[in-house]
Structures are given as structure tokens and as C-alpha cells.
VOMARFI-457780 format. One line per field, with one value per residue (C-alpha): residue number from 1; x, y, z. Coordinates in steps of 0.1 Angstrom, whole numbers, padded with zeros to 4 digits. Last residue first. Layout:
N
marfi <- [NUM  ...]
east <- [X  ...]
north <- [Y  ...]
up <- [Z  ...]
***
This chain:
51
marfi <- [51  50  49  48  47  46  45  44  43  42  41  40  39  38  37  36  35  34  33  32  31  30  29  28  27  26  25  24  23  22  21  20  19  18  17  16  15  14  13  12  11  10  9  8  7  6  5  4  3  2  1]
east <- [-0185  -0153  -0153  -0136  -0155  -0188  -0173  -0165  -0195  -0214  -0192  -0200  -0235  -0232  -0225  -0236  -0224  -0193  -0187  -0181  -0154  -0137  -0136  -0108  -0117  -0136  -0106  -0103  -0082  -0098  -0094  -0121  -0131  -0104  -0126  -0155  -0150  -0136  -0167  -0190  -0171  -0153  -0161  -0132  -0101  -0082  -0050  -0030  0006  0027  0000]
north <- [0290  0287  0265  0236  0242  0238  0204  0194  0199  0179  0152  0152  0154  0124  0101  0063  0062  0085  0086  0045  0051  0075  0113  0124  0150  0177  0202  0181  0149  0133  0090  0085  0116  0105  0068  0087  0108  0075  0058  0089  0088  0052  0060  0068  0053  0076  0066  0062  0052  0027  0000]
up <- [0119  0115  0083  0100  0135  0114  0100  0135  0146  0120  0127  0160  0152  0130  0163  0152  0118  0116  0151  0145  0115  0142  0146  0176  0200  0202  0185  0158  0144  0114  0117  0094  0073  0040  0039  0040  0015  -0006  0003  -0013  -0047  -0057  -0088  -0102  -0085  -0059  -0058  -0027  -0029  -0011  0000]
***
């Protein structure tokens, strides 16, 4: 696993895929916040554009 190409197609998984593991000021954004804790996410993308 040297480089990482994005493949067309792949789309919404490969968004996910780059979310997992994001590091912000709440805390740390796992695979599991993604599904069971979208307001966390949501947060964090607020935080992201400042608002």
C-alpha cells in the first residue's frame, strides 16, 4: 500500500474513507462517530469552516 489513488467511482466511500481518523478540537472522529455520532461530525465540519 505505497501510494493512494483515488479510483473513479469510488465517490461517497472515498470521503469517508479521508473523514475517518480526522483529528479536531472535540476529539478524535472515528469510522463508529461517523455512523452512530453524525452530530460530531457535523460539529466538527462547522468548527472547519469557523462558523
Amino acid at each position: 500500500m505505497g501510494s493512494q489513488v483515488r479510483r473513479p467511482g469510488r465517490g461517497a466511500g472515498g470521503e469517508v474513507v479521508a473523514a475517518v481518523g480526522v483529528t479536531v478540537a472535540g476529539g478524535r472522529i472515528t469510522e463508529v462517530d461517523l455512523v452512530v455520532n453524525p452530530e460530531k461530525l457535523e460539529g466538527a465540519r462547522r468548527a472547519a469552516a469557523g462558523t
